[in-house]
C-alpha positions in Angstrom: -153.1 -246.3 0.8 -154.9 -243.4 -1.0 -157.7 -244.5 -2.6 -156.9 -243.2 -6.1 -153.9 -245.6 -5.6 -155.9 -248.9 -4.9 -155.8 -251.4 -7.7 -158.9 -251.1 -10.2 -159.5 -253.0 -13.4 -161.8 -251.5 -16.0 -163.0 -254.0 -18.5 -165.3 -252.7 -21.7 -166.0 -254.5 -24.9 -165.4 -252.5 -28.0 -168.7 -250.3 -28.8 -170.3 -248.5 -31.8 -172.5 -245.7 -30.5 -174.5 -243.5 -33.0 -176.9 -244.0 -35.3 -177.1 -246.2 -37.9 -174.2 -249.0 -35.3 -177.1 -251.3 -36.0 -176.0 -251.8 -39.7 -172.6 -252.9 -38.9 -173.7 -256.5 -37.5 -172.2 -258.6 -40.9 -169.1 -256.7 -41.4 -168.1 -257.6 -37.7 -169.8 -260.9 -38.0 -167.7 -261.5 -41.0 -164.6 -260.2 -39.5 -164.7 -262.4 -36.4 -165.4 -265.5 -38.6 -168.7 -266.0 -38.3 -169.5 -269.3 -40.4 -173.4 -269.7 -39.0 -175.1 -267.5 -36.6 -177.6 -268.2 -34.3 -179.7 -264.2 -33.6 -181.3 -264.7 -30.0 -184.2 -262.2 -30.0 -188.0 -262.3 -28.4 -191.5 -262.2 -30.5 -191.6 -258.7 -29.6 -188.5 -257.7 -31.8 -189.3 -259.8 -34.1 -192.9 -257.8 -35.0 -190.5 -254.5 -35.1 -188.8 -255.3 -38.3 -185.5 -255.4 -36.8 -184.5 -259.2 -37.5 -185.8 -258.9 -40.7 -183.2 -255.7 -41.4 -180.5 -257.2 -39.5 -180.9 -261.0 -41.5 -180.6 -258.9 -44.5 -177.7 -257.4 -43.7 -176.0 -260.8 -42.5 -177.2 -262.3 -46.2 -175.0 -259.4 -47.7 -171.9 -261.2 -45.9 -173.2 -264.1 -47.3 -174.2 -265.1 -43.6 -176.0 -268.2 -42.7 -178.3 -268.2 -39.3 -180.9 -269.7 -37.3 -183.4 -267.1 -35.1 -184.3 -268.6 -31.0 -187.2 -266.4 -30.4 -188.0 -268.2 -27.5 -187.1 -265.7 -25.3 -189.5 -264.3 -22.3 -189.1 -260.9 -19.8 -186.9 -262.6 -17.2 -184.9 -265.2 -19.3 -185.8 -268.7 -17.9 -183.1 -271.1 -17.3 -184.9 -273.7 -19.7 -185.1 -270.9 -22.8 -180.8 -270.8 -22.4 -180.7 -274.9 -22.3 -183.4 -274.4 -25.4 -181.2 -271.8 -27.4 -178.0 -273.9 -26.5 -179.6 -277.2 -28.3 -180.4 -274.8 -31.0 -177.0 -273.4 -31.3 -175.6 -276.9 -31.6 -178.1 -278.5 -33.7 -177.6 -276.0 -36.1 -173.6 -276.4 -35.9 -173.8 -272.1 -35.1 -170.6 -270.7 -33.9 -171.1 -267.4 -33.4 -174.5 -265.7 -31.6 -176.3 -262.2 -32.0 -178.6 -260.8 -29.8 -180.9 -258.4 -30.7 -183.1 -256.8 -28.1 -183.3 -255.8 -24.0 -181.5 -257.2 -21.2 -183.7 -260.5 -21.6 -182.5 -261.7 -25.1 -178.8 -260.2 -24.6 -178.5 -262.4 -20.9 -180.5 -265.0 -22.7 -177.9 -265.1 -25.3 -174.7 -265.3 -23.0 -176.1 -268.3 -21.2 -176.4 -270.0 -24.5 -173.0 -269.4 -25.0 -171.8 -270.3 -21.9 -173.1 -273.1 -21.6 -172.2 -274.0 -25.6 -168.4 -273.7 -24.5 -169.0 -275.3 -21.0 -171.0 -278.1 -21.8 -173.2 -278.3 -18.5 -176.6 -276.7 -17.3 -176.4 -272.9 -17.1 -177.2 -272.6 -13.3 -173.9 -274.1 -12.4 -172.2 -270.9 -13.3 -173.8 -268.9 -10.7 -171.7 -266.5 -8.9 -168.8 -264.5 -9.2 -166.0 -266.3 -11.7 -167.6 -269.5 -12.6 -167.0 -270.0 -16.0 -164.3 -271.3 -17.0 -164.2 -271.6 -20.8 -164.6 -268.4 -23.1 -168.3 -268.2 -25.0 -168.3 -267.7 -28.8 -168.2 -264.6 -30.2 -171.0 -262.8 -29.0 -172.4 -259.1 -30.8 -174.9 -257.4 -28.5 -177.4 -254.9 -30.3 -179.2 -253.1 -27.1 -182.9 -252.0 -28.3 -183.7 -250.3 -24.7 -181.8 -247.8 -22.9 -181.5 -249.3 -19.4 -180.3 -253.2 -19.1 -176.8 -252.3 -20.3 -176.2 -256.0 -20.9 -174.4 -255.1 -24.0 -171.8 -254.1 -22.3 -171.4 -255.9 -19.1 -169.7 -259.1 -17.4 -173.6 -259.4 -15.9 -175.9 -262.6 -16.6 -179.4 -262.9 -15.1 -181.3 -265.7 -15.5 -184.4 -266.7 -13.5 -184.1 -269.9 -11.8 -187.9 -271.6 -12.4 -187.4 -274.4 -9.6 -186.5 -272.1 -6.9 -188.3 -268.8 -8.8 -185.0 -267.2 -8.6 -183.4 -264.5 -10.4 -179.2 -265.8 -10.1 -176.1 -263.5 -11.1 -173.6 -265.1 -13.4 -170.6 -262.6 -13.0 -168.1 -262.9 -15.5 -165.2 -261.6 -17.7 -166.1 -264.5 -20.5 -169.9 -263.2 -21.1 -168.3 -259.3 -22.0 -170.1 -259.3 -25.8 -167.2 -258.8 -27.9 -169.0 -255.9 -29.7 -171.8 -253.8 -29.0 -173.9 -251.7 -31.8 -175.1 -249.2 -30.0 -178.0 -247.6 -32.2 -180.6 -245.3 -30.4 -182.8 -246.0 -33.6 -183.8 -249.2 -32.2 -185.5 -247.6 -29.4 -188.1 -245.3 -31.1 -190.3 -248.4 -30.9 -190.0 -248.5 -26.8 -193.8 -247.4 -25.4 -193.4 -245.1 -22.4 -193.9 -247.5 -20.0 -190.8 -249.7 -21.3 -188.9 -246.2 -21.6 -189.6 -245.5 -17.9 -188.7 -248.7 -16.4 -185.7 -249.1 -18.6 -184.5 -245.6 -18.0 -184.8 -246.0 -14.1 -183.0 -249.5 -14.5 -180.3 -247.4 -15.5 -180.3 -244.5 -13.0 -180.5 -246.8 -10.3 -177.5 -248.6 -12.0 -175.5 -245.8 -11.6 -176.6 -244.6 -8.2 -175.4 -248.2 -6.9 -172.2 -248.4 -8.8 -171.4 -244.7 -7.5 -171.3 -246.0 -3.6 -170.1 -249.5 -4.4 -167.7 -250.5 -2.6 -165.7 -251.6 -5.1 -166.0 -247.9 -7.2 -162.8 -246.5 -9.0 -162.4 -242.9 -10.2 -163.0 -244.0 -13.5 -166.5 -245.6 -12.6 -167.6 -242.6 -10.7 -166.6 -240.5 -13.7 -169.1 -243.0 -15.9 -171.6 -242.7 -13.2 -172.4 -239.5 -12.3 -172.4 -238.4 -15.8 -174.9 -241.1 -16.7 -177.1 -240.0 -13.9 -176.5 -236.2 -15.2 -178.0 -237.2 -18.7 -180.8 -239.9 -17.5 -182.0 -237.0 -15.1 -182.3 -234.2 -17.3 -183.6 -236.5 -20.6 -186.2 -239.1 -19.2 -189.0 -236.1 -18.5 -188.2 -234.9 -22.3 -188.0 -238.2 -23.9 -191.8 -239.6 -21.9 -193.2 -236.5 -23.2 -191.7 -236.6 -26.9 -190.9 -240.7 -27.4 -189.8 -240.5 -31.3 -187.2 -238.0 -30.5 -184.0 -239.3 -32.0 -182.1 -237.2 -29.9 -183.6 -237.7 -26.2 -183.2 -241.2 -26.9 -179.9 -241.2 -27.9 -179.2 -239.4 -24.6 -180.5 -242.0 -22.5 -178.9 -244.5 -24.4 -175.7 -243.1 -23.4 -177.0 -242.7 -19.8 -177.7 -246.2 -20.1 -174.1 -247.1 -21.8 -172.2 -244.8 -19.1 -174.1 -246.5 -16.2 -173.4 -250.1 -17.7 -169.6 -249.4 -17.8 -169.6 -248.3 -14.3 -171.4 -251.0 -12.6 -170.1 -253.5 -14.9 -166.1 -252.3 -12.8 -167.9 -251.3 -10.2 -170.8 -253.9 -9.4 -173.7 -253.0 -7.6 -175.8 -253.2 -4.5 -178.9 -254.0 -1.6 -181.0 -252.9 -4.4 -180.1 -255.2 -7.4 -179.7 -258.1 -4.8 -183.7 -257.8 -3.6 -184.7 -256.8 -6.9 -183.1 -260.4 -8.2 -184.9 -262.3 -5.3 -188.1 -260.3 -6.2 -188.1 -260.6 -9.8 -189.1 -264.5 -9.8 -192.5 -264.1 -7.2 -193.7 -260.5 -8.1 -195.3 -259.5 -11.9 -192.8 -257.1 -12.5 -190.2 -256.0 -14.4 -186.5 -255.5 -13.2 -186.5 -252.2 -13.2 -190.0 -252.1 -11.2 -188.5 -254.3 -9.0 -185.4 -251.8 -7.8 -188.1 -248.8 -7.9 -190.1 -250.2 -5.4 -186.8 -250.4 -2.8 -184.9 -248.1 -4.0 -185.6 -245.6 -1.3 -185.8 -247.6 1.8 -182.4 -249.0 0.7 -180.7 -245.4 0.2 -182.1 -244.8 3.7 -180.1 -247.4 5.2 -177.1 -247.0 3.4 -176.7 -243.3 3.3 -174.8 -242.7 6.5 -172.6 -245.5 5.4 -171.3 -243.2 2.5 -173.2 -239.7 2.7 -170.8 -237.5 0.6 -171.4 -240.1 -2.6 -175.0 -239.9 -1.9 -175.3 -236.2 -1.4 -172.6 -236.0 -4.8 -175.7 -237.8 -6.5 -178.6 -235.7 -5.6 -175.9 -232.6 -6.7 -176.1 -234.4 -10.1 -179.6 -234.5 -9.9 -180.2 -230.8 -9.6 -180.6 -230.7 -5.9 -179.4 -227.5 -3.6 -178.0 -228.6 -0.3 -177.6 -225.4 0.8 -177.8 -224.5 4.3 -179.7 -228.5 5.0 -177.8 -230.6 7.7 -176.7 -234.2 7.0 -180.8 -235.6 7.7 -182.3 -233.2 5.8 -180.0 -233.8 3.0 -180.9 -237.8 2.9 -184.5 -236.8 2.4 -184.0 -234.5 -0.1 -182.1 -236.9 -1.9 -185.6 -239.6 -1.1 -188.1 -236.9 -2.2 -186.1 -236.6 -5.5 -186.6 -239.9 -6.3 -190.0 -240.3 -5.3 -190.5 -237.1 -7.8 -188.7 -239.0 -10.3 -190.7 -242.6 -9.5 -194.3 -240.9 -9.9 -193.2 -239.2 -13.3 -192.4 -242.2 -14.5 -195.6 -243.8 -12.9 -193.7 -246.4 -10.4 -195.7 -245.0 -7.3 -196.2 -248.4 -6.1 -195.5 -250.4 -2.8 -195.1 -254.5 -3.2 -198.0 -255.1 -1.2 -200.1 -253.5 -4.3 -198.1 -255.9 -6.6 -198.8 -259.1 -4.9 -195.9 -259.6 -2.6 -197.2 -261.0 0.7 -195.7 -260.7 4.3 -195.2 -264.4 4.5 -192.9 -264.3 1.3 -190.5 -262.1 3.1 -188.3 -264.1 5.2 -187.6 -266.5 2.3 -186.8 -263.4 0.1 -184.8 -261.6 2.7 -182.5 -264.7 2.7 -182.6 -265.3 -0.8 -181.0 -261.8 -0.8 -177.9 -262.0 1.4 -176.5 -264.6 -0.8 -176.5 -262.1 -4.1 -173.5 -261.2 -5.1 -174.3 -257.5 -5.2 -174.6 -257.7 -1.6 -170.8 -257.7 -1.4 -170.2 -254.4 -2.6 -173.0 -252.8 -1.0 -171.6 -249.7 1.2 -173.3 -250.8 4.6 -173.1 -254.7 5.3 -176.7 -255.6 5.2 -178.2 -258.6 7.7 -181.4 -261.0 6.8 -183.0 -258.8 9.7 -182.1 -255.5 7.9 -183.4 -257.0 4.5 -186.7 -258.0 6.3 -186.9 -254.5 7.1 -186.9 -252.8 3.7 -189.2 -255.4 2.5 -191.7 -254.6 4.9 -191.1 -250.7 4.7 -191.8 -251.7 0.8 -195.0 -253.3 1.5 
Protein backbone atom coordinates (compact mmCIF):
# COMPACT_ATOMS: atom_id res chain seq x y z
CA UNK A 1 0.00 0.00 0.00
CA UNK A 2 1.38 3.60 -0.62
CA UNK A 3 2.02 5.14 2.42
CA UNK A 4 -0.05 8.32 1.85
CA UNK A 5 -2.83 5.59 1.64
CA UNK A 6 -2.31 3.93 5.08
CA UNK A 7 -5.00 4.70 7.65
CA UNK A 8 -4.06 7.80 9.99
CA UNK A 9 -6.28 9.48 12.64
CA UNK A 10 -5.51 13.01 13.61
CA UNK A 11 -7.12 14.00 16.87
CA UNK A 12 -6.80 17.91 18.17
CA UNK A 13 -8.86 19.63 20.74
CA UNK A 14 -10.31 22.91 19.69
CA UNK A 15 -7.53 25.84 20.33
CA UNK A 16 -7.41 29.64 20.67
CA UNK A 17 -3.96 30.89 19.70
CA UNK A 18 -3.11 34.67 19.95
CA UNK A 19 -2.92 36.97 22.36
CA UNK A 20 -5.15 37.89 24.82
CA UNK A 21 -6.81 33.35 24.40
CA UNK A 22 -6.09 33.52 28.11
CA UNK A 23 -9.22 35.79 28.70
CA UNK A 24 -11.58 33.46 27.25
CA UNK A 25 -11.39 30.78 30.26
CA UNK A 26 -15.28 31.87 31.78
CA UNK A 27 -17.06 32.18 28.59
CA UNK A 28 -15.92 28.54 27.65
CA UNK A 29 -16.23 27.51 31.17
CA UNK A 30 -19.74 28.81 31.16
CA UNK A 31 -20.54 27.43 27.86
CA UNK A 32 -19.54 23.82 28.77
CA UNK A 33 -21.55 24.04 32.10
CA UNK A 34 -19.20 24.63 34.42
CA UNK A 35 -21.13 24.74 37.91
CA UNK A 36 -17.77 24.66 40.23
CA UNK A 37 -14.26 24.54 39.04
CA UNK A 38 -11.41 23.24 40.46
CA UNK A 39 -7.90 25.54 38.68
CA UNK A 40 -4.88 23.07 39.08
CA UNK A 41 -1.87 25.28 39.03
CA UNK A 42 1.76 25.28 41.07
CA UNK A 43 3.07 28.07 43.66
CA UNK A 44 5.05 29.38 40.94
CA UNK A 45 1.92 30.59 38.81
CA UNK A 46 0.36 31.43 41.45
CA UNK A 47 3.24 34.40 42.45
CA UNK A 48 2.78 35.50 38.55
CA UNK A 49 -0.62 36.99 38.95
CA UNK A 50 -2.16 34.67 36.59
CA UNK A 51 -4.78 32.87 38.90
CA UNK A 52 -5.58 35.99 40.35
CA UNK A 53 -6.57 37.34 36.49
CA UNK A 54 -8.05 34.18 35.48
CA UNK A 55 -10.42 33.83 39.09
CA UNK A 56 -11.47 37.24 38.12
CA UNK A 57 -12.54 36.38 34.98
CA UNK A 58 -14.38 33.08 36.18
CA UNK A 59 -16.23 35.54 38.94
CA UNK A 60 -17.52 37.61 35.86
CA UNK A 61 -19.42 34.13 34.79
CA UNK A 62 -20.52 34.09 38.11
CA UNK A 63 -17.98 31.08 38.50
CA UNK A 64 -17.36 29.21 41.71
CA UNK A 65 -13.76 27.35 42.20
CA UNK A 66 -11.38 25.81 44.48
CA UNK A 67 -7.28 26.32 43.53
CA UNK A 68 -4.90 22.68 44.06
CA UNK A 69 -1.56 24.36 44.08
CA UNK A 70 -0.09 21.40 45.15
CA UNK A 71 1.60 20.71 42.20
CA UNK A 72 5.55 19.97 41.84
CA UNK A 73 8.05 19.80 38.45
CA UNK A 74 7.30 16.15 37.65
CA UNK A 75 3.62 15.66 38.94
CA UNK A 76 3.69 12.92 41.70
CA UNK A 77 1.17 10.35 41.59
CA UNK A 78 0.08 11.32 45.35
CA UNK A 79 -0.47 15.30 44.14
CA UNK A 80 -3.26 13.68 41.38
CA UNK A 81 -4.90 11.38 44.26
CA UNK A 82 -4.61 14.89 46.37
CA UNK A 83 -6.25 17.19 43.62
CA UNK A 84 -8.89 14.25 42.97
CA UNK A 85 -10.09 14.38 46.81
CA UNK A 86 -10.13 18.02 46.22
CA UNK A 87 -12.17 17.94 43.26
CA UNK A 88 -14.69 15.75 45.05
CA UNK A 89 -14.77 17.35 48.29
CA UNK A 90 -15.52 20.42 46.79
CA UNK A 91 -18.43 18.74 44.57
CA UNK A 92 -16.09 20.50 41.25
CA UNK A 93 -17.17 19.33 37.95
CA UNK A 94 -15.26 20.90 35.64
CA UNK A 95 -11.04 21.53 36.02
CA UNK A 96 -8.66 24.31 34.66
CA UNK A 97 -5.14 24.10 34.43
CA UNK A 98 -3.10 26.84 34.30
CA UNK A 99 0.58 26.46 33.83
CA UNK A 100 3.52 23.91 32.15
CA UNK A 101 3.29 20.40 31.34
CA UNK A 102 3.35 19.57 35.32
CA UNK A 103 -0.05 21.23 36.30
CA UNK A 104 -1.82 20.45 32.77
CA UNK A 105 -0.73 16.37 33.32
CA UNK A 106 -1.36 16.92 36.89
CA UNK A 107 -4.82 18.05 36.04
CA UNK A 108 -5.85 15.11 33.60
CA UNK A 109 -4.91 12.54 36.27
CA UNK A 110 -7.30 14.31 38.52
CA UNK A 111 -9.78 13.93 36.12
CA UNK A 112 -9.24 10.62 35.29
CA UNK A 113 -9.24 9.30 38.10
CA UNK A 114 -12.49 11.59 39.23
CA UNK A 115 -14.48 9.70 36.38
CA UNK A 116 -12.70 6.26 37.00
CA UNK A 117 -12.80 6.07 40.56
CA UNK A 118 -9.43 4.07 41.18
CA UNK A 119 -5.65 5.09 41.78
CA UNK A 120 -4.17 6.99 38.72
CA UNK A 121 -1.28 4.44 38.07
CA UNK A 122 -3.72 1.92 36.92
CA UNK A 123 -4.20 3.76 33.70
CA UNK A 124 -0.76 3.37 32.53
CA UNK A 125 -0.26 2.59 28.98
CA UNK A 126 -1.76 3.03 25.76
CA UNK A 127 -5.91 3.03 26.07
CA UNK A 128 -6.50 2.53 29.67
CA UNK A 129 -9.13 4.70 30.51
CA UNK A 130 -12.17 3.88 30.06
CA UNK A 131 -14.53 6.57 31.22
CA UNK A 132 -14.30 10.24 29.65
CA UNK A 133 -12.72 13.02 32.30
CA UNK A 134 -14.67 16.20 32.95
CA UNK A 135 -14.34 19.00 30.91
CA UNK A 136 -10.93 19.97 31.01
CA UNK A 137 -9.52 23.77 29.68
CA UNK A 138 -5.76 23.78 29.34
CA UNK A 139 -3.97 27.30 29.48
CA UNK A 140 -0.12 26.38 28.47
CA UNK A 141 2.26 29.12 30.27
CA UNK A 142 5.57 27.55 28.52
CA UNK A 143 6.28 26.90 25.03
CA UNK A 144 7.45 23.26 25.02
CA UNK A 145 5.23 20.50 27.07
CA UNK A 146 2.35 20.80 24.56
CA UNK A 147 0.14 19.08 27.11
CA UNK A 148 -2.52 21.36 26.13
CA UNK A 149 -3.01 19.75 23.34
CA UNK A 150 -2.18 16.17 23.65
CA UNK A 151 -3.66 12.60 24.48
CA UNK A 152 -0.14 12.52 26.71
CA UNK A 153 -0.20 12.05 30.72
CA UNK A 154 3.11 11.87 32.72
CA UNK A 155 3.11 11.26 36.06
CA UNK A 156 6.02 10.22 38.17
CA UNK A 157 5.53 6.99 39.95
CA UNK A 158 7.26 7.82 43.68
CA UNK A 159 7.44 3.96 44.82
CA UNK A 160 9.26 2.81 41.82
CA UNK A 161 10.73 6.71 40.95
CA UNK A 162 9.15 6.29 37.67
CA UNK A 163 8.02 8.63 35.18
CA UNK A 164 4.68 6.34 33.38
CA UNK A 165 2.77 7.39 30.11
CA UNK A 166 -0.95 7.52 30.31
CA UNK A 167 -1.92 7.54 26.50
CA UNK A 168 -5.24 8.49 25.79
CA UNK A 169 -8.07 9.97 23.61
CA UNK A 170 -10.17 10.86 27.09
CA UNK A 171 -7.38 13.23 28.62
CA UNK A 172 -7.43 15.57 25.00
CA UNK A 173 -8.35 19.04 27.07
CA UNK A 174 -11.45 20.05 25.39
CA UNK A 175 -10.00 23.55 24.91
CA UNK A 176 -6.82 25.03 24.84
CA UNK A 177 -6.13 29.09 25.30
CA UNK A 178 -3.17 29.43 23.71
CA UNK A 179 -1.79 32.96 24.90
CA UNK A 180 2.01 33.66 24.38
CA UNK A 181 1.48 36.46 27.15
CA UNK A 182 1.73 33.98 29.66
CA UNK A 183 5.18 33.20 28.81
CA UNK A 184 7.00 36.61 29.21
CA UNK A 185 7.41 35.55 32.84
CA UNK A 186 9.59 32.23 31.63
CA UNK A 187 13.50 32.98 32.87
CA UNK A 188 15.79 31.74 30.10
CA UNK A 189 16.70 28.72 31.52
CA UNK A 190 12.83 27.58 31.62
CA UNK A 191 12.69 29.02 27.89
CA UNK A 192 15.63 26.78 26.84
CA UNK A 193 14.57 23.64 28.29
CA UNK A 194 10.98 24.12 27.22
CA UNK A 195 11.87 25.17 23.77
CA UNK A 196 14.19 22.06 23.24
CA UNK A 197 11.29 19.82 24.83
CA UNK A 198 9.55 20.86 21.90
CA UNK A 199 12.19 20.60 19.09
CA UNK A 200 12.99 17.24 20.22
CA UNK A 201 9.11 16.62 20.15
CA UNK A 202 9.07 17.22 16.71
CA UNK A 203 12.24 15.59 15.62
CA UNK A 204 10.77 12.22 17.17
CA UNK A 205 7.29 12.56 15.89
CA UNK A 206 8.89 13.29 12.29
CA UNK A 207 10.64 9.52 12.16
CA UNK A 208 7.88 7.82 14.25
CA UNK A 209 6.81 5.11 12.97
CA UNK A 210 3.51 5.83 13.26
CA UNK A 211 3.95 9.57 11.21
CA UNK A 212 1.24 10.70 8.69
CA UNK A 213 1.63 13.42 6.09
CA UNK A 214 -0.28 15.57 8.18
CA UNK A 215 2.15 15.12 11.21
CA UNK A 216 5.17 15.62 9.20
CA UNK A 217 3.56 18.78 7.76
CA UNK A 218 3.13 19.96 11.80
CA UNK A 219 6.58 18.81 12.47
CA UNK A 220 8.93 20.21 10.30
CA UNK A 221 7.31 23.49 10.36
CA UNK A 222 7.48 23.46 14.18
CA UNK A 223 11.13 22.68 13.97
CA UNK A 224 11.45 25.55 11.18
CA UNK A 225 10.13 28.18 13.72
CA UNK A 226 11.77 26.68 17.12
CA UNK A 227 15.16 26.78 15.10
CA UNK A 228 15.16 30.16 13.77
CA UNK A 229 13.28 31.87 17.19
CA UNK A 230 14.89 30.16 20.35
CA UNK A 231 18.51 32.21 19.61
CA UNK A 232 16.27 35.49 19.31
CA UNK A 233 13.86 34.95 22.04
CA UNK A 234 17.20 33.83 24.91
CA UNK A 235 18.68 36.99 23.79
CA UNK A 236 15.38 39.25 23.88
CA UNK A 237 12.94 37.22 26.60
CA UNK A 238 9.90 39.96 26.76
CA UNK A 239 9.50 39.85 23.10
CA UNK A 240 5.90 39.32 22.47
CA UNK A 241 6.59 38.18 19.17
CA UNK A 242 9.58 35.50 19.47
CA UNK A 243 7.50 33.97 22.02
CA UNK A 244 4.53 33.72 20.26
CA UNK A 245 6.72 31.88 17.66
CA UNK A 246 7.81 29.27 19.85
CA UNK A 247 4.59 28.95 21.21
CA UNK A 248 3.38 27.86 17.88
CA UNK A 249 6.62 25.65 17.49
CA UNK A 250 5.54 24.20 20.58
CA UNK A 251 1.64 23.90 19.46
CA UNK A 252 2.69 22.44 15.89
CA UNK A 253 5.15 19.94 17.54
CA UNK A 254 2.29 18.88 20.17
CA UNK A 255 -0.17 18.09 17.37
CA UNK A 256 2.29 15.95 15.61
CA UNK A 257 3.45 13.81 18.30
CA UNK A 258 0.25 13.82 19.91
CA UNK A 259 -0.92 11.46 16.00
CA UNK A 260 2.32 10.63 15.70
CA UNK A 261 3.74 9.55 19.27
CA UNK A 262 7.22 9.57 19.88
CA UNK A 263 10.41 7.74 20.52
CA UNK A 264 13.99 6.05 22.30
CA UNK A 265 14.40 9.55 23.51
CA UNK A 266 11.06 10.31 25.41
CA UNK A 267 11.14 6.59 26.69
CA UNK A 268 14.77 7.20 28.57
CA UNK A 269 13.99 10.56 29.37
CA UNK A 270 10.72 9.14 31.35
CA UNK A 271 12.91 6.43 33.12
CA UNK A 272 15.46 9.25 33.87
CA UNK A 273 13.19 11.85 35.04
CA UNK A 274 12.47 10.06 38.54
CA UNK A 275 16.52 9.41 39.63
CA UNK A 276 18.27 12.45 38.00
CA UNK A 277 17.58 16.41 39.22
CA UNK A 278 16.45 17.33 36.07
CA UNK A 279 13.91 18.59 34.09
CA UNK A 280 12.17 16.75 31.12
CA UNK A 281 13.44 18.57 28.69
CA UNK A 282 17.18 18.18 30.26
CA UNK A 283 16.48 14.78 30.36
CA UNK A 284 15.90 14.21 26.33
CA UNK A 285 18.98 16.78 25.77
CA UNK A 286 21.29 14.70 27.41
CA UNK A 287 20.39 11.57 24.90
CA UNK A 288 19.32 13.12 22.24
CA UNK A 289 22.29 12.61 20.08
CA UNK A 290 23.41 9.23 20.94
CA UNK A 291 19.83 8.23 20.14
CA UNK A 292 19.75 9.92 16.60
CA UNK A 293 23.04 8.05 16.05
CA UNK A 294 21.43 4.84 16.43
CA UNK A 295 18.41 5.49 14.68
CA UNK A 296 19.53 7.41 11.78
CA UNK A 297 20.19 4.59 9.27
CA UNK A 298 16.90 3.27 10.30
CA UNK A 299 15.22 6.29 8.52
CA UNK A 300 18.07 8.65 7.07
CA UNK A 301 15.97 10.72 4.52
CA UNK A 302 13.60 12.00 7.59
CA UNK A 303 16.62 12.71 9.44
CA UNK A 304 18.58 14.46 6.78
CA UNK A 305 14.75 16.33 5.92
CA UNK A 306 15.30 17.64 9.56
CA UNK A 307 18.77 19.03 9.56
CA UNK A 308 17.32 20.70 5.91
CA UNK A 309 14.86 22.35 8.27
CA UNK A 310 17.45 23.36 10.40
CA UNK A 311 19.48 25.27 7.98
CA UNK A 312 21.94 22.59 7.19
CA UNK A 313 23.67 22.22 3.48
CA UNK A 314 24.18 18.65 2.60
CA UNK A 315 25.76 19.30 -0.32
CA UNK A 316 28.24 17.21 -1.73
CA UNK A 317 28.47 15.06 2.18
CA UNK A 318 27.85 11.20 1.87
CA UNK A 319 25.27 9.49 4.03
CA UNK A 320 27.98 9.51 7.46
CA UNK A 321 28.93 12.77 7.02
CA UNK A 322 25.42 13.81 6.80
CA UNK A 323 24.46 12.13 10.39
CA UNK A 324 27.15 14.15 11.94
CA UNK A 325 26.26 17.17 10.59
CA UNK A 326 22.89 16.62 11.72
CA UNK A 327 24.77 15.76 15.66
CA UNK A 328 26.97 18.85 15.45
CA UNK A 329 23.77 20.95 14.86
CA UNK A 330 22.39 19.86 17.87
CA UNK A 331 25.18 19.99 19.96
CA UNK A 332 25.43 23.89 18.56
CA UNK A 333 21.95 24.17 19.46
CA UNK A 334 22.44 22.25 23.20
CA UNK A 335 25.37 24.71 24.27
CA UNK A 336 23.32 27.90 23.27
CA UNK A 337 20.87 26.89 25.32
CA UNK A 338 23.46 25.81 27.98
CA UNK A 339 22.50 21.81 28.12
CA UNK A 340 26.30 20.86 27.46
CA UNK A 341 25.97 18.26 30.06
CA UNK A 342 26.58 14.37 30.20
CA UNK A 343 24.48 12.36 33.15
CA UNK A 344 27.45 11.36 34.81
CA UNK A 345 27.80 15.32 35.79
CA UNK A 346 24.12 15.15 36.92
CA UNK A 347 24.32 12.36 39.24
CA UNK A 348 23.39 9.43 37.22
CA UNK A 349 25.63 6.44 38.24
CA UNK A 350 26.85 3.37 36.10
CA UNK A 351 25.10 1.01 38.56
CA UNK A 352 21.59 2.82 37.85
CA UNK A 353 21.85 1.88 34.24
CA UNK A 354 20.67 -1.54 33.85
CA UNK A 355 17.59 -0.85 35.92
CA UNK A 356 16.90 2.24 33.73
CA UNK A 357 17.74 0.56 30.47
CA UNK A 358 14.90 -1.88 31.30
CA UNK A 359 12.64 0.56 32.72
CA UNK A 360 12.91 1.92 29.18
CA UNK A 361 11.85 -0.93 26.84
CA UNK A 362 8.57 -1.05 28.47
CA UNK A 363 7.65 2.86 27.51
CA UNK A 364 5.29 3.09 25.15
CA UNK A 365 7.21 5.49 22.98
CA UNK A 366 9.49 2.71 22.40
CA UNK A 367 6.87 1.32 20.01
CA UNK A 368 7.11 3.81 17.44
CA UNK A 369 10.67 4.37 17.59
CA UNK A 370 12.11 3.93 13.83
CA UNK A 371 14.90 1.19 14.90
CA UNK A 372 13.59 -1.46 17.47
CA UNK A 373 15.78 -0.74 20.32
CA UNK A 374 17.10 -3.84 22.90
CA UNK A 375 17.88 -3.42 26.86
CA UNK A 376 21.58 -3.90 25.45
CA UNK A 377 21.17 -1.06 22.93
CA UNK A 378 19.56 1.21 25.75
CA UNK A 379 22.53 0.34 28.07
CA UNK A 380 24.64 1.71 25.35
CA UNK A 381 23.24 5.27 25.04
CA UNK A 382 23.17 5.49 28.61
CA UNK A 383 26.68 4.94 28.96
CA UNK A 384 27.70 7.03 25.77
CA UNK A 385 25.51 9.71 27.89
CA UNK A 386 27.59 9.28 30.95
Amino acid sequence: MLPQLELRKFVTPEFIFGDGARLFAGRYAKNLAAKKILIVTDPGIIKTGLVDELSHTLTEKNLEYEIYSNVTPNPRDYEVMEGAEVFSSEECNFIIALGGGSPMDCAKGIGIVSSNKKHILDFKGVDKVPVPSPPLICIPTTAGSSADVSQFAIILNTEENLKVAIVSKTVVPDIALIDPFTTLTMDRHLTSVTGFDALIHSIEAYVSNASSQITDLHALDSIKIINHNISPVLNDLKNLEFRSNMMMGSLEAGLAFSNASLGLVHAIAHSLGGVVDLSHGECNAAVLEYVIDFNFHSSPEKYIEIGRAMGIKFNGLDINAKKEALINKLKELKLLCEMDFNLGEMGLKESDIVPLAKNTINDPCVVTNPRKPSVENIVEIFKNAL
